[in-house]
C-alpha beads as a LAMMPS data file, in Angstrom:
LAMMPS data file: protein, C-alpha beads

195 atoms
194 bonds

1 atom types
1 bond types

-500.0 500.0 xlo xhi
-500.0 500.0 ylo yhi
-500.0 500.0 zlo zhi

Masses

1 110.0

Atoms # bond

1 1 1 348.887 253.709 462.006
2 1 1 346.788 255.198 464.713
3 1 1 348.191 258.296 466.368
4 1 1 347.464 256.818 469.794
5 1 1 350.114 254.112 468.240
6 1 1 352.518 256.813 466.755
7 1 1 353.044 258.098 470.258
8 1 1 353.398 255.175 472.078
9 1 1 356.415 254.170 469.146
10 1 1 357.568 257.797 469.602
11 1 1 357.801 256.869 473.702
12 1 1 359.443 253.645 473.578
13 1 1 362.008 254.992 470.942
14 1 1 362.942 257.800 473.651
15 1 1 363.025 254.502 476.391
16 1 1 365.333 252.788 473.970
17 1 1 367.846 256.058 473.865
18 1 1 367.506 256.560 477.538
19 1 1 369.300 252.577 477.950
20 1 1 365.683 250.987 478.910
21 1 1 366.169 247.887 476.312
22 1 1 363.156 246.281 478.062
23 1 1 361.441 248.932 475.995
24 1 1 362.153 246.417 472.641
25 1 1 359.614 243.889 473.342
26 1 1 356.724 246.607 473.334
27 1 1 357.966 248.453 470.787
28 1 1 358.662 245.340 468.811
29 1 1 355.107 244.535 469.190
30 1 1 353.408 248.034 468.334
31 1 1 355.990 248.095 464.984
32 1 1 356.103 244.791 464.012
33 1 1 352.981 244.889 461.247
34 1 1 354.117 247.810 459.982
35 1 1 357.278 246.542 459.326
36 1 1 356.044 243.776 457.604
37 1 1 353.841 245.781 455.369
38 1 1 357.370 247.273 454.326
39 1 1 359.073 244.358 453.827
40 1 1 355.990 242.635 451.753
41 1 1 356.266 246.052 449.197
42 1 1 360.291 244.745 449.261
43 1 1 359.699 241.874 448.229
44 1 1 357.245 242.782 445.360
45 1 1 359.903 244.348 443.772
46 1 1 362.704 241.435 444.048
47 1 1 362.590 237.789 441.972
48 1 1 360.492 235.476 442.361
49 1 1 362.799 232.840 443.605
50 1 1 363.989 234.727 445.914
51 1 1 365.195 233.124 448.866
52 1 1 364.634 235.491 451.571
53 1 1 360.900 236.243 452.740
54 1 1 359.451 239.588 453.791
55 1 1 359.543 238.095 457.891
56 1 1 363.334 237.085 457.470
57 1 1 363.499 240.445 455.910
58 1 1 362.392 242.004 458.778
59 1 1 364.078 240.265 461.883
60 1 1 367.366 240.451 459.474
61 1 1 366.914 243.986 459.632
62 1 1 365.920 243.963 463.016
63 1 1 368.856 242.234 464.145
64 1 1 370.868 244.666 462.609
65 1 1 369.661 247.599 464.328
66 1 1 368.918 246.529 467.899
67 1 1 371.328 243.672 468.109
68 1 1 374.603 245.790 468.278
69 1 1 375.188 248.644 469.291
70 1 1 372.797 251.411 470.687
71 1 1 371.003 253.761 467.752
72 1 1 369.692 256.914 468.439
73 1 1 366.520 257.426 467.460
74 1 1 365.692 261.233 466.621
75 1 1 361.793 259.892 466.276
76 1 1 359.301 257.639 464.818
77 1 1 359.906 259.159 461.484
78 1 1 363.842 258.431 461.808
79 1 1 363.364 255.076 462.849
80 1 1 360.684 253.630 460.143
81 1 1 363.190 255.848 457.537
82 1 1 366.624 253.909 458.766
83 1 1 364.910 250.553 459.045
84 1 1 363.258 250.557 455.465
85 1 1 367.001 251.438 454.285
86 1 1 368.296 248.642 456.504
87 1 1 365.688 246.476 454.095
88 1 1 366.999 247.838 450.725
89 1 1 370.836 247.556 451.830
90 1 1 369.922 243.439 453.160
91 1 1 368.306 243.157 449.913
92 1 1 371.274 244.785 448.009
93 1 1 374.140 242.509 450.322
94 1 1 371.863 239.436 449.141
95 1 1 372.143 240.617 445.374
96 1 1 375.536 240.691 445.474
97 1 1 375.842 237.245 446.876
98 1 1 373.585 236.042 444.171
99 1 1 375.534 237.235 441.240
100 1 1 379.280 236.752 442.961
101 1 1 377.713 232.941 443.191
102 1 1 376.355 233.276 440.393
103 1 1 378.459 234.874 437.775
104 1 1 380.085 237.805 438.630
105 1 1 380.760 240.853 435.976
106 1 1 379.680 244.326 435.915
107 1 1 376.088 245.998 437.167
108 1 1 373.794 245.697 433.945
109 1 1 371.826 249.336 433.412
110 1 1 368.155 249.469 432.963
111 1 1 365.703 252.128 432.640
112 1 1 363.717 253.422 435.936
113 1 1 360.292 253.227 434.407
114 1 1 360.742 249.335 433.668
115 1 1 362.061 249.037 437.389
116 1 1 358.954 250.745 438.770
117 1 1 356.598 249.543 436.548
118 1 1 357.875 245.473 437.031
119 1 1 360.213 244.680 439.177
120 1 1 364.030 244.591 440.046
121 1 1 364.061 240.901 439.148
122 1 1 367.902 240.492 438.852
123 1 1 370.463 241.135 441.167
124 1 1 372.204 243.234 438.632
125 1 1 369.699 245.379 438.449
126 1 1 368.780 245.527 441.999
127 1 1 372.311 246.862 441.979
128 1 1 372.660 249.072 439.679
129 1 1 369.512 250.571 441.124
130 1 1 370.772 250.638 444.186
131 1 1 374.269 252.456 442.983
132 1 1 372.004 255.731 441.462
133 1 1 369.849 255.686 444.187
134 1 1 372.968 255.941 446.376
135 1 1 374.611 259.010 444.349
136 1 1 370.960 260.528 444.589
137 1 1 371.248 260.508 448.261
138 1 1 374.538 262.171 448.196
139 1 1 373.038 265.185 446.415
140 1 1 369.332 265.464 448.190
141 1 1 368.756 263.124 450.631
142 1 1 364.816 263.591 450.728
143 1 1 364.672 263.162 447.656
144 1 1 366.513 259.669 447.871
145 1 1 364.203 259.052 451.243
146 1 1 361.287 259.506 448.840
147 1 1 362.233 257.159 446.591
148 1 1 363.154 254.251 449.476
149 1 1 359.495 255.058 450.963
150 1 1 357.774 255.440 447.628
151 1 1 359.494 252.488 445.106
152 1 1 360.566 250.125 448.205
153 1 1 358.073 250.569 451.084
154 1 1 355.355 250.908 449.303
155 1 1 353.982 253.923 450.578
156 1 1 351.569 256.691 448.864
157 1 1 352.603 260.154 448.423
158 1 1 350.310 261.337 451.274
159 1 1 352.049 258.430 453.648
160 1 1 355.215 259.503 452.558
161 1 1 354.571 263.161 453.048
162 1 1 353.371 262.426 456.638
163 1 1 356.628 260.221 457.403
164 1 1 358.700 262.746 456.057
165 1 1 356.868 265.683 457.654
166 1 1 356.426 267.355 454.672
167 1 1 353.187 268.719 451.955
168 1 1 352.190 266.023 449.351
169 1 1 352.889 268.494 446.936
170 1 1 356.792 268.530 447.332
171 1 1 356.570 264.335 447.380
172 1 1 355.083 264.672 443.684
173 1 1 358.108 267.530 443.023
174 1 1 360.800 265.416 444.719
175 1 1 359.335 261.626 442.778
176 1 1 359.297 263.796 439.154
177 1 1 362.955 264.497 439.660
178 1 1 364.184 261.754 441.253
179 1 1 362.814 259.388 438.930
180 1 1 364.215 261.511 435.749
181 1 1 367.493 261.716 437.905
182 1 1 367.486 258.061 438.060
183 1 1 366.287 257.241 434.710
184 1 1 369.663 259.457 433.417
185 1 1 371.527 257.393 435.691
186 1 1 370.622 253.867 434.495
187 1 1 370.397 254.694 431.099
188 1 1 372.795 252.337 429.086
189 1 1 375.740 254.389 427.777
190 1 1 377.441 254.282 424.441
191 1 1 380.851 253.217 424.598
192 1 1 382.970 256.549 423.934
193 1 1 380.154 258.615 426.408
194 1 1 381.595 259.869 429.574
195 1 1 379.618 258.986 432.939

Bonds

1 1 1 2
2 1 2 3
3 1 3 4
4 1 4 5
5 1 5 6
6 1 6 7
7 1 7 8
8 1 8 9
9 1 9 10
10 1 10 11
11 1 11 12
12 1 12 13
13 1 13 14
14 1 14 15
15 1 15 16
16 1 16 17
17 1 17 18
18 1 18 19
19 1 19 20
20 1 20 21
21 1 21 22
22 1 22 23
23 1 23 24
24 1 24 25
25 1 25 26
26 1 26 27
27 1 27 28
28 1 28 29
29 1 29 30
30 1 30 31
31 1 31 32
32 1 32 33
33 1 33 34
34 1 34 35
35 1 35 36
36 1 36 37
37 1 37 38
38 1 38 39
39 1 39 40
40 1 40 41
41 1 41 42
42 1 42 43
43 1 43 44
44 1 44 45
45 1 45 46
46 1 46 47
47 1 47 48
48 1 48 49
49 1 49 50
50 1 50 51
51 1 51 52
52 1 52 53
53 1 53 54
54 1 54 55
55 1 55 56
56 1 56 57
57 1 57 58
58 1 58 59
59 1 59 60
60 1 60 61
61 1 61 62
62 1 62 63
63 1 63 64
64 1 64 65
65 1 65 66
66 1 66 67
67 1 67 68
68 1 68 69
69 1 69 70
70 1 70 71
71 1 71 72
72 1 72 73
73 1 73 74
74 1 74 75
75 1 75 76
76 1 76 77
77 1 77 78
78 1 78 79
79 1 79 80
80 1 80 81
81 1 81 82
82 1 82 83
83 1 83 84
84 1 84 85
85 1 85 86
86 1 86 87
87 1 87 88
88 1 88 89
89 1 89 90
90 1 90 91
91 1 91 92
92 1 92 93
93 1 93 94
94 1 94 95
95 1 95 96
96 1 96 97
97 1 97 98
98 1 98 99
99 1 99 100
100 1 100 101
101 1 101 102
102 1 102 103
103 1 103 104
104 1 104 105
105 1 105 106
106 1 106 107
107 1 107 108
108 1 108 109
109 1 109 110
110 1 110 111
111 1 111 112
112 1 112 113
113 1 113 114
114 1 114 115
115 1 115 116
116 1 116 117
117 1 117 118
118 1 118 119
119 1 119 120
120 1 120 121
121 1 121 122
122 1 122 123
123 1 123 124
124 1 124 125
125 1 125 126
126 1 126 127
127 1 127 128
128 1 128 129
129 1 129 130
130 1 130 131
131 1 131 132
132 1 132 133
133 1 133 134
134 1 134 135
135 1 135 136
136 1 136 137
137 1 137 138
138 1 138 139
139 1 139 140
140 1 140 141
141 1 141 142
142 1 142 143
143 1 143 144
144 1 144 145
145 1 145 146
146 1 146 147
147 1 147 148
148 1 148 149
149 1 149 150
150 1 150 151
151 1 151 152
152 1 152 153
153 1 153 154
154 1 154 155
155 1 155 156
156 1 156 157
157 1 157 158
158 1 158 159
159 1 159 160
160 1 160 161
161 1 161 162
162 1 162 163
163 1 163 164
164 1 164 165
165 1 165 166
166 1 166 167
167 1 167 168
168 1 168 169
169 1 169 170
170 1 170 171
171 1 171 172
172 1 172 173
173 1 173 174
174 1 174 175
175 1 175 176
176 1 176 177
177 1 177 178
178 1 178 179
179 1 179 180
180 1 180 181
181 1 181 182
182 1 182 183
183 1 183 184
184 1 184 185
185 1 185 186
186 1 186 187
187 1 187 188
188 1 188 189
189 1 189 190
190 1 190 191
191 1 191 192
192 1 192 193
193 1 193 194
194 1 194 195
């Protein structure tokens, strides 16, 4: 994204705060693409008979954050951050819809490398996925933000460093150990071994 475009999403963000909603149709306009290149790396990851599309994806997530009430946006950063979360948690709502209709049962575990390397195909997965990730974020929430921008949006280390205003170097130190982390996390368990 151009930085002449960064600032002009940066200004209508601090419209939107301010109670100028006739802000959203510009802003809409200048993020929209982006967006969309987000939701496309979503849907990489997800089934292929998926029944939600990366533009339903998007105006679901959309609708979320600007159709109730106000959010305030700390930046451009904090805003492409909460709405590629927004993404993952619609994708994780429409999981759980698929296997209550489906079958029900417990989250099935699988190891990070085969979710980063495929896909999170099944809903179970999708959820168990989304279960570490969310224990990650309790204990270092960069590191989780890495992971959303990294495994779900799609975005390089250097993109991700910019977005999260910090060195590439501390992406590639906060990926290594989130992705162990995870791995630990959604490695199946014995029976008698304590979680």
């Amino acid at each position: 994204m151009a930085p002449q475009a960064s600032g002009e999403i940066t200004r209508l963000l601090a419209d939107w705060n301010a109670g100028r909603p006739e802000s959203a149709p510009e802003l809409w306009s200048l993020i929209y693409g982006e967006l969309r290149r987000i939701a496309n790396a979503y849907m990489r990851s997800e089934r292929p008979d998926h029944t939600l599309q990366a533009t339903a994806l998007v105006n679901e997530a959309y609708v979320r954050l600007f159709g109730g009430d106000p959010f305030r946006w700390e930046n451009r950063q904090h805003f492409f951050c909460v709405m590629a979360q927004t993404m993952r948690r619609i994708l994780v709502d429409y999981a759980r819809e698929h296997r209550a209709l489906k079958r029900g049962g417990e989250y099935e575990r699988v190891s990070l490398d085969a979710a980063v390397s495929l896909s999170i195909a099944q809903p179970e997965q999708l959820l168990a996925f989304d279960e570490a990730l969310e224990q990650l974020g309790r204990l270092n929430a960069r590191q989780a933000q890495v992971v959303e921008l990294r495994f779900f949006a799609g975005l390089t280390g250097d993109q991700t460093a910019a977005m999260l205003s910090i060195s590439p170097e501390t992406v590639k130190l906060d990926w290594r150990f989130a992705k162990a982390w995870l791995q630990s996390r959604m490695r199946p368990r014995d029976a008698g071994e304590k979680v």
